[in-house]
N, C-alpha and C positions, 0 to 999 in steps of 0.2 A: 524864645523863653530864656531868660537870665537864670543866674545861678544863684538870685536872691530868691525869686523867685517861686523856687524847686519846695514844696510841703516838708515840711521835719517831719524826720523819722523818728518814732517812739520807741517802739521796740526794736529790739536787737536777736538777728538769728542766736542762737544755741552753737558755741566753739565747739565744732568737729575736731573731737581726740585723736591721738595716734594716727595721723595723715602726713607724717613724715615733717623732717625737723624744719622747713619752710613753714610750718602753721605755727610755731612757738608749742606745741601740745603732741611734742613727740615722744618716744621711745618709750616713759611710761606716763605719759598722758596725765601728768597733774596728780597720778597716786602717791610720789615719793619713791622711795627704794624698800622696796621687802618686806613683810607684814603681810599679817593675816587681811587688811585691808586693801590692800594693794595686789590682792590676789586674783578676790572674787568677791558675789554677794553675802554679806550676811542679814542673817533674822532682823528686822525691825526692833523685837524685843531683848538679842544678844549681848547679854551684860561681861561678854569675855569669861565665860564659863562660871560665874557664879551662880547661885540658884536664881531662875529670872522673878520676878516681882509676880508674875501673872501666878505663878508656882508657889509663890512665898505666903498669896491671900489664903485664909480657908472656903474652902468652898460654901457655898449658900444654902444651907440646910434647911432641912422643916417642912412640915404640912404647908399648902396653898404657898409655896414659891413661884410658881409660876402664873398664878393670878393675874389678870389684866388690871390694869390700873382704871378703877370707876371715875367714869367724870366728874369730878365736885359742883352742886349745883351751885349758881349764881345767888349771891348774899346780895337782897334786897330789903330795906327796912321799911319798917309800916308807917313812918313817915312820910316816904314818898307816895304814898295812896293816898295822898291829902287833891292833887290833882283831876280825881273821878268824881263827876257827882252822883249824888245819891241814889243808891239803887241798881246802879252800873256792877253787870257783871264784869270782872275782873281775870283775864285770862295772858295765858303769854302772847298773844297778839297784840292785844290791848298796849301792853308794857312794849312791846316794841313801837307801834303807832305814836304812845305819848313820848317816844326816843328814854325811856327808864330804866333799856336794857340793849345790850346789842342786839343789830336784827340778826345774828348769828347764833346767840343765844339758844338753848333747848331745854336745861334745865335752872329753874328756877326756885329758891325757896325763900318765903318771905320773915324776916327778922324779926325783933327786938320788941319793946314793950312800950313803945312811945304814945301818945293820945290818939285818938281817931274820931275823928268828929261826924264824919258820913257814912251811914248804914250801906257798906258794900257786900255784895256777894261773891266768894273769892272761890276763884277755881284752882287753884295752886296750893303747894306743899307750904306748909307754914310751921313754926317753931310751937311752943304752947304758947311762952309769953304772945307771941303775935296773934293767936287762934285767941286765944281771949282780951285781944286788945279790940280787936275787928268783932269779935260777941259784944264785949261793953258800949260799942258804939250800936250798936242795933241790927250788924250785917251778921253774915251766917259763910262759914267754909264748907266748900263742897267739892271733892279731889275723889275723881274717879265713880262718880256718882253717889258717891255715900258724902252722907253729911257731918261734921263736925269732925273729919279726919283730919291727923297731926302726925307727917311722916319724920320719922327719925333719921335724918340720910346726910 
């Protein structure tokens, strides 16, 4: 084996401190001389004794602070239901099959007030504007078994 050979080394060990003045990192091992620093650890947040920032915010007050954050559904426009023919129920399967949503996707709510030209039957949370965009064209919304529902969400 030649010494051209030999694979480059990328990384590099970690300088072992205070291993006597042969390592270059003796006596006090790269802290300098004297100080609060050069002592021991301090806080990650220690501002050298003024008030630290985390102390300075006000705390987070009020009803429902600790609320989970709701997933926001997926903004779909009633344009792309131009895609289904006629009479096609429309469900979040569907919108993932024709790739109109991620297959990750769960929640869905369909948009806006655009034309509709195909009488669909739509199983999904819809807007008004979109609940009577898909009425004007001849189809019918039905979310959760009730008909002509328009969720707020």
């Amino acid at each position: 084996m030649n010494l051209t050979q030999l694979p480059k080394t990328v990384t590099y060990s970690k300088k072992r401190l205070g291993r006597g003045y042969g390592s270059g990192k003796a006596k006090t091992a790269g802290r300098g001389t004297k100080g609060q620093k050069a002592r021991g650890t301090i806080a990650a947040g220690f501002e050298g004794g003024q008030l630290p920032l985390i102390k300075r915010l006000p705390f987070l007050r009020g009803k429902g602070r600790n609320k989970a954050r709701g997933v926001k559904p997926y903004p779909l426009s009633v344009a792309a239901l131009h895609v289904f023919p006629k009479g096609t129920d429309v469900t979040i399967a569907k919108l993932k099959e024709h790739k109109l949503i991620n297959p990750n996707t769960t929640n869905v709510k369909i948009l806006g007030s655009a034309m509709l030209e195909t009488a669909l039957v739509v199983h999904i949370h819809c807007s008004k504007a979109a609940k009577i965009a898909i009425e004007k064209a001849g189809g019918t919304v039905i979310v959760d078994g009730i008909k002509g529902v328009v969720h707020n969400s």
